[in-house]
N, C-alpha and C positions, 0 to 999 in steps of 0.2 A: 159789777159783781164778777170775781175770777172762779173759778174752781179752786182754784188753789186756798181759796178763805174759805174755809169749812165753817168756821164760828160765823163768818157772815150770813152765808147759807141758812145754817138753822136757825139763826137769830132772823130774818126776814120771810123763811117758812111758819114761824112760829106767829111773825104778827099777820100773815095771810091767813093763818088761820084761826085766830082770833076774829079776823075782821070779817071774812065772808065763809058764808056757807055754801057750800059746792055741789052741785056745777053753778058759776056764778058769771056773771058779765065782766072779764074785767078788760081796763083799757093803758094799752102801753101806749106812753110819748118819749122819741129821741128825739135828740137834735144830732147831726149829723153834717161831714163834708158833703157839698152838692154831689161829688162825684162818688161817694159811696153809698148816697142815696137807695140804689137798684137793689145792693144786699140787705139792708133790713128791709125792704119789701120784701123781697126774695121768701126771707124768714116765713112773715106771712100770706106766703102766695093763696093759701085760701079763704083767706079773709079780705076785706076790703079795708084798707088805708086810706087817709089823707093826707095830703103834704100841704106845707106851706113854706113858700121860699123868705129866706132873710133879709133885712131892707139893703144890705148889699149882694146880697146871691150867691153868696160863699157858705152859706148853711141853709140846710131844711131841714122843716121839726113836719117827722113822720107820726104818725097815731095812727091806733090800731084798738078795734073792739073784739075780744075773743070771748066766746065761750067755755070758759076752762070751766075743766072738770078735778081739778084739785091746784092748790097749791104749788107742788113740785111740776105741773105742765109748764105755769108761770114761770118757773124758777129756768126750767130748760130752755125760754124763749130768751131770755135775759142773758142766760150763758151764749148762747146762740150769736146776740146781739152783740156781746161783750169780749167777740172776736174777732167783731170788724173795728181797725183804727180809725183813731178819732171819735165813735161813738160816745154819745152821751145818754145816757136813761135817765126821766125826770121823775 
């Protein structure tokens, strides 16, 4: 998700909210280079992550449990996320 896609933005603000009500639990999964790892932790420094490394060690899939409190907080973490290369959001 860029900024620069407005129509994707709203189009996936829309089905966030559709689908939960807010404040709700929700949970981001990337996959990511090992060595950019640190920055989407980073993102969530105050939340607790998990990682799991790839069966050759060249990617880890990061997750993460938040408590948002709307839609657009989701949206922010995604842009956030979707500035470090090679990120992937599942």
């Amino acid at each position: 998700m860029q900024e620069n896609n407005q129509g994707t933005i709203d189009s996936f603000k829309e089905k966030l909210d559709n689908e939960y009500e807010w404040p709700s639990l929700y949970t981001f999964k990337f996959i990511v280079p090992k060595e950019k790892k640190q920055e989407v932790i980073n993102i969530f420094s105050n939340h607790e992550t998990s990682e799991k490394a790839s069966s050759k060690g060249t990617y880890v899939s990061v997750s993460c449990k938040v408590m948002a409190s709307s839609s657009d907080s989701i949206i922010s973490y995604y842009l956030q996320a979707s500035k470090i290369e090679g990120v992937i959001a599942l």
